[in-house]
C-alpha positions in Angstrom: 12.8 8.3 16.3 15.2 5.4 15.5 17.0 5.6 12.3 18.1 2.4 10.3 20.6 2.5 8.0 20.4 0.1 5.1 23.1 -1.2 2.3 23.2 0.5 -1.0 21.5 -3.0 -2.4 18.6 -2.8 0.5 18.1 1.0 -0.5 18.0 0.5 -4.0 15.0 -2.1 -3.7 13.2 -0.1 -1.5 13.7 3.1 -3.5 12.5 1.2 -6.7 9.3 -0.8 -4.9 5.7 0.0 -6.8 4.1 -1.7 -3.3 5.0 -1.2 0.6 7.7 -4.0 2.0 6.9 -6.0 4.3 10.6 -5.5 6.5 11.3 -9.3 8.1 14.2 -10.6 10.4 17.1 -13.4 9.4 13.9 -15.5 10.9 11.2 -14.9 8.8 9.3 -12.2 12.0 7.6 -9.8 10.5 9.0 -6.4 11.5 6.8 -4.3 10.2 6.3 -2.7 6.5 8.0 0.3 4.4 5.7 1.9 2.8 6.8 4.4 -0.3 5.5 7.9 -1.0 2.6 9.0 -3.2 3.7 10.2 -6.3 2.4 13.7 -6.9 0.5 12.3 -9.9 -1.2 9.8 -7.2 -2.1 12.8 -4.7 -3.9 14.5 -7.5 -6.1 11.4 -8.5 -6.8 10.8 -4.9 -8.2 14.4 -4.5 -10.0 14.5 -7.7 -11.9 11.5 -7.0 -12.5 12.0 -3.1 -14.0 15.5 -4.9 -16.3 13.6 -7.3 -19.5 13.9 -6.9 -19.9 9.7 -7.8 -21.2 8.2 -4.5 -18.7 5.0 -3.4 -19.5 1.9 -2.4 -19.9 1.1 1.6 -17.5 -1.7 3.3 -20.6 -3.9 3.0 -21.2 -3.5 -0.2 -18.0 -4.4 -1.1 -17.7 -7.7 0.8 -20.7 -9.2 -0.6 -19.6 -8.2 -3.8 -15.9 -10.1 -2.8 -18.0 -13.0 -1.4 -20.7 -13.5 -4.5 -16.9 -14.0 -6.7 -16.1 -16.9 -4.4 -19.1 -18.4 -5.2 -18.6 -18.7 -8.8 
């Protein structure tokens, strides 16, 4: 595995991100993306809804539901 090591400002905004980073070169190339840990309060939503017995919605259903808002 590669390690980078970032400056004290660099870790500090990446320690203190609520979203992943998208990690870009001096030229704007995307690199890749940083993405933070699930807080343990997260993990235990995650699980009690995956649990639930409340049926989701299916990838379909979603899009046409994201498509009928465009129309409006």
């Amino acid at each position: 595995m590669v390690e980078l090591v970032v400056t004290a400002e660099q870790a500090k905004l990446l320690a203190e991100a609520s979203d992943s980073v998208e990690i870009v070169d001096g030229k704007g190339n995307r690199l890749g993306f940083f993405a933070r840990r699930f807080s343990d309060r997260e993990v235990a939503t995650a699980s009690l809804r995956a649990a639930a017995a409340v049926p989701g919605r299916s990838t379909a259903e979603v899009l046409e539901r994201l498509k009928s808002l465009g129309d409006q």
